[in-house]
N, C-alpha and C positions, 0 to 999 in steps of 0.2 A: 745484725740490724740493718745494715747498710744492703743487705742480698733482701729482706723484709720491703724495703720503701722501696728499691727499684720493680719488685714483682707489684706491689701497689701501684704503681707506676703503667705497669704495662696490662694489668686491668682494666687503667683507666682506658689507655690509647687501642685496644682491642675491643674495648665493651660496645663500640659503635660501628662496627664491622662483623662480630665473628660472635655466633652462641657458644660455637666449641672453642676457638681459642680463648675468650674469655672464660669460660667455664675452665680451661684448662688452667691458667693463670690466676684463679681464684685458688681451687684445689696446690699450685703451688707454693700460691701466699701462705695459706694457711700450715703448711708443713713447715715451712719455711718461720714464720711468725711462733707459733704455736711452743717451741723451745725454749723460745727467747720473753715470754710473754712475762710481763712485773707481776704477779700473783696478788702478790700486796697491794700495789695500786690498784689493781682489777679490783678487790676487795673496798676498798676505800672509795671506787667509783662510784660505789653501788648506793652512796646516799644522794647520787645527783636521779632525779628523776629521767632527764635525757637520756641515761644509761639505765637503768632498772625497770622503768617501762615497757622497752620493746622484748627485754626478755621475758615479764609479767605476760604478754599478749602470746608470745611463744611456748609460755608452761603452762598459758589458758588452754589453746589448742591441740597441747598432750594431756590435758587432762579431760579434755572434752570429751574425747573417745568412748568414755564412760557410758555417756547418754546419746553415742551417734549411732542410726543405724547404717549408716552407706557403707560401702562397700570397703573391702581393704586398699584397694587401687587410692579410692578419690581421700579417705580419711590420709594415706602417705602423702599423698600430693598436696595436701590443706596443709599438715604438719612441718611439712619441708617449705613451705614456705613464709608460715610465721616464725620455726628455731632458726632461719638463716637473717631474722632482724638483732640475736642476739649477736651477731658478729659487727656491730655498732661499739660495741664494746672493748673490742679485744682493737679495734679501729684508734678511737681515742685514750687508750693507753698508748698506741705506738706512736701515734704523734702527739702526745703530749711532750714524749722525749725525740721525735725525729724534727730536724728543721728541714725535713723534703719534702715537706706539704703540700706545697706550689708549685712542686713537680709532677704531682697528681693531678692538678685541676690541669698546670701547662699541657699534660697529655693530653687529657682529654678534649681540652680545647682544639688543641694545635692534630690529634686525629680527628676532630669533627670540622673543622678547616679544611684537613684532605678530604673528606664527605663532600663537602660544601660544593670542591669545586668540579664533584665528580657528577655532582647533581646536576648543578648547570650544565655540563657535556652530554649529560643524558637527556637534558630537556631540551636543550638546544640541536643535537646533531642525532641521539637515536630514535626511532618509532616508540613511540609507544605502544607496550606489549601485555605482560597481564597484570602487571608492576602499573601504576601511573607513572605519569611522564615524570620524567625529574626525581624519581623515587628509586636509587639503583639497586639497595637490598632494603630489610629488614620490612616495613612500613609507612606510611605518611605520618602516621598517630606519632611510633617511636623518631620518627628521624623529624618533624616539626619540635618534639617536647626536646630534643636532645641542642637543635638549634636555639631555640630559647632559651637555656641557659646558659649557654655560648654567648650570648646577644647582652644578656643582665651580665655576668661574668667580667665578659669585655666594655661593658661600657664601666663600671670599675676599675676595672685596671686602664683604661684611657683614659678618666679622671685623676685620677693617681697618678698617672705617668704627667700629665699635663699642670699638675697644682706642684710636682716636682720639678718643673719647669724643661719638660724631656718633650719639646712639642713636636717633635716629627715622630717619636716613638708610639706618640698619641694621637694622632691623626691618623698612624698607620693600622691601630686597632681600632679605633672609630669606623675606619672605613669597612674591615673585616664584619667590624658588627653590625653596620648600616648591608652589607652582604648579607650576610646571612638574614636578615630582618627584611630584605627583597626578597630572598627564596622564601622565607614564609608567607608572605604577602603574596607572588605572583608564581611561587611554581607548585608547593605543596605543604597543606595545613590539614592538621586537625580544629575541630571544631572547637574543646577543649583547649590548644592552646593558644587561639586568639582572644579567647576569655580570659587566659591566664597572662599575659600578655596586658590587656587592658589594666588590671592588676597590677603588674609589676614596675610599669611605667611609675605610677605615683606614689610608689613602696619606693625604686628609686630615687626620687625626688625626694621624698622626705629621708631618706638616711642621710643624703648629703648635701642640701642646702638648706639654708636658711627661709624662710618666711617669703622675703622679698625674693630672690632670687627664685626659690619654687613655682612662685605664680608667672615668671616670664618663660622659663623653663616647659612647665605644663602648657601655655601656651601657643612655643613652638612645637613638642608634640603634637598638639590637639592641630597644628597646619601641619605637617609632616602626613598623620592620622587622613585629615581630608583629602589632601595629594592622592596618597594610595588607594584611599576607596574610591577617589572619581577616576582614575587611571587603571585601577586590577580589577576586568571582567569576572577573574578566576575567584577572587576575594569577596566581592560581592554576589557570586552563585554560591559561595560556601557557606553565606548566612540569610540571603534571604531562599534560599530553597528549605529551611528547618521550618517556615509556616508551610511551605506545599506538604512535604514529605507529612510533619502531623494532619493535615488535612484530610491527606487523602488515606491516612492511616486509620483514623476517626470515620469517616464517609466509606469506604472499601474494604477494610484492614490490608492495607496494601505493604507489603514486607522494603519497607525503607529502613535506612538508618535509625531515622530518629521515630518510628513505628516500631522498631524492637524494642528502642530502650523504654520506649511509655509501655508497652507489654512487659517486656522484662521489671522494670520499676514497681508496678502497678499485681503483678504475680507476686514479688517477693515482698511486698505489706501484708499481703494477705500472708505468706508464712510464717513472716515477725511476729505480724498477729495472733499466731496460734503458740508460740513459746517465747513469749516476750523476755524472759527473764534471762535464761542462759542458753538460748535457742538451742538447734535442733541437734547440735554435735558437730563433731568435725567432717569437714565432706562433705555436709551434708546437702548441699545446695542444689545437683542434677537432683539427686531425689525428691525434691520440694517440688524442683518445675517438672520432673515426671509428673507426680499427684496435680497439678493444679493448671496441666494440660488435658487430663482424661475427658475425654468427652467435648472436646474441639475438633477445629480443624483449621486449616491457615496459619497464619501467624499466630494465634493463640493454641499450636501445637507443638510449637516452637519449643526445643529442648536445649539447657544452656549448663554449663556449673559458673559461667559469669552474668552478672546482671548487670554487667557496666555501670556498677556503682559501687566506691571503695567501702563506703558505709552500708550498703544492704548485706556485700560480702561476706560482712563479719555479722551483719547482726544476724541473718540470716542462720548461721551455726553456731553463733557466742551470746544471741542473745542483747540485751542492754548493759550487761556487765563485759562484756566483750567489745561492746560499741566504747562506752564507755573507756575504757584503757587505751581504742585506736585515739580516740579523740586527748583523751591525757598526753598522749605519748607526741603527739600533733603539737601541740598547748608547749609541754615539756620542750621540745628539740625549738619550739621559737623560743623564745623563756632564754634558750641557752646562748642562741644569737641574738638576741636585744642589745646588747652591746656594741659601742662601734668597734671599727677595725673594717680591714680588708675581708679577712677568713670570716667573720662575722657576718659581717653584708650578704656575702654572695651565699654564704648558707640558708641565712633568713629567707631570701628567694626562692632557692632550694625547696623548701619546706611549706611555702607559699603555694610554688605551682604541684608540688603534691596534691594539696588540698585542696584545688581546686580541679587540678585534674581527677581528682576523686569522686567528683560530684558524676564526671559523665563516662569513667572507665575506671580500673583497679592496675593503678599504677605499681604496690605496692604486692599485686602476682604476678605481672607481669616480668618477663626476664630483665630485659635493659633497662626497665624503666625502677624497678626492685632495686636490683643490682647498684642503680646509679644514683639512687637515693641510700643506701648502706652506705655507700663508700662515700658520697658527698657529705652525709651527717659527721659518719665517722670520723673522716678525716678531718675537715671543717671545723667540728667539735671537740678534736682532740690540741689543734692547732687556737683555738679559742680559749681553750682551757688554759693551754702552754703559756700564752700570752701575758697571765696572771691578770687581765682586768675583769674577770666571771667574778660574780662576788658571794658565791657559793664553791669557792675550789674547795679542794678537798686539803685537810690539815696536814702539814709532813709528817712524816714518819715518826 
């Protein structure tokens, strides 16, 4: 058990550096966990929706196969990445019984801290190369959304630390998250998580004060909020350039960002449109935008199997009864953190900027950003559960 939580552990502190180290330490965990797993409890989970869901959206996707025509490649690849939400599961059994929970989130914090400050050394002292500045692996997309939970996390645990009257311990992480919440602001953001970000602010605000205190609170936000936009060049080309970019996408089809995803968007209705029900099969997605680029050119030849939308992803090959269970399973995993508590909190957040990261990318294929919603639910969930104030636990034995 104890060899179980530490490889959970170094999941976490790996997943924001390395695809193959993590990937390697996943595939350990599991060998590792998989011996040891409560069967009965496993069993007994399965009336929480949070848990029976994401495996429902995973034995949707092997059974789609049925009616997909793509190819073998893309149907494994669609496959493998909805039966790896069923390890939510085997997640909150293990820490229903582990108290190293917060060994998990500490990694992952305290390795995206190291990110942090590697970021600024890269913004600050290297060229910028084919990487943006201040970005030293993975992406902007992945290493802004992984800050941001950093940012909600720690300001948690800084309230925490400080209502326990621990005030240098909490000044010290305020300041970490007031860090990391610069680097999103002036060195590198996705677009998605400034929106999610606006969100999470006053999802904060209400878990932990009251009425009165919320509106002073939201206030100095909403000056903090001003500060940064009159002061970050970089922040304010990051939002007002989505009217250029649609503009001239509309007027030219000129191959922008946000011109792919009104293409991409705008392609995959019309496939919806043609198998509403249980759409097109597994995989099936390059094949749709093969068909519904024929006979273009430019950007509307554009070939993709992502539509940078988490919801056109599924419907696109699942249909409305597919959409349907991503959306339950969304509903389900908040449902399980509406609760207070620490592990509560920072999960509902969790789950939040999924969903909304959803709107403008497919967090939920992609590797780290996949990966770190598994293990955040699971663990999170399992530690909620533990806590015994869920008021759907599961009966004892």
């Amino acid at each position: 058990m104890r060899l179980a939580d530490w490889l959970a552990v170094a999941v976490a502190v790996t997943l924001p550096w390395s695809v193959t180290a993590s990937s390697i330490a996943i595939v350990l965990w599991l060998l590792a966990v998989l011996p040891i797993v409560d069967w009965s409890a496993l069993r007994r989970n399965l009336v929480l929706p949070a848990v029976a869901l994401p495996m429902l959206l995973g034995l949707f996707a092997a059974v789609a196969i049925v009616w997909s025509g793509a190819s073998a490649a893309d149907q494994f690849g669609s496959i493998k990445i909805f039966a790896r939400l069923a390890i939510i599961a085997l997640l909150v059994v293990q820490f229903q019984r582990s108290e190293r929970g917060f060994w998990v989130v500490g990694g992952f914090v305290a390795s995206c801290t190291l990110l942090l400050a590697v970021s600024w050394y890269f913004w600050l002292f290297v060229p910028p190369g084919a990487k943006p500045a201040g970005v030293p692996i993975k992406d902007y997309i992945v290493q802004s959304t992984e800050f941001l939970i950093c940012v909600f996390a720690l300001a948690h645990f800084s309230l925490d630390a400080w209502r326990r009257c621990e005030r240098r311990l909490a000044l010290v992480l305020a300041l970490i998250a007031f860090v990391f919440l610069a680097n999103i602001s002036y060195v590198a953001s996705a677009r998605s998580t400034l929106i999610a970000l606006v969100v999470l602010v006053p999802l904060f605000v209400l878990q932990r004060f009251g009425w009165k205190q919320a509106s002073g609170v939201v206030a100095l936000a909403a000056i903090v909020g001003a500060l940064v936009w009159s002061s970050s060049a970089y922040l304010r080309a990051r939002v007002l350039d989505v009217a250029q970019e649609v503009r001239d996408y509309r007027q030219r089809s000129a191959e922008t960002s946000s011109g792919f995803r009104l293409e991409f968007w705008s392609r995959s209705i019309i496939s919806v449109s043609q198998a509403p029900i249980i759409g097109h099969g597994t995989g099936a997605q390059r094949d749709q935008f093969r068909q519904t680029a024929r006979g273009s050119d430019g950007i509307g030849a554009a070939i993709t199997d992502n539509p940078h939308n988490q919801v056109l992803y599924v419907a696109i090959q699942f249909g409305g009864v597919g959409t349907m269970l991503l959306f339950a399973m969304w509903f389900a995993h908040a449902m399980l953190f509406r609760i207070g508590g620490l592990a509560a909190w920072v999960g509902m957040g969790l789950v939040v900027q999924n969903v909304i990261a959803g709107l403008f990318n497919t967090p939920l294929v992609e590797f780290t950003a996949g990966w770190m919603y598994i293990f955040g639910v699971g663990v999170l969930g399992g530690m909620t559960l533990r806590s015994g104030r869920f008021d759907a636990t599961i009966p004892p034995k």
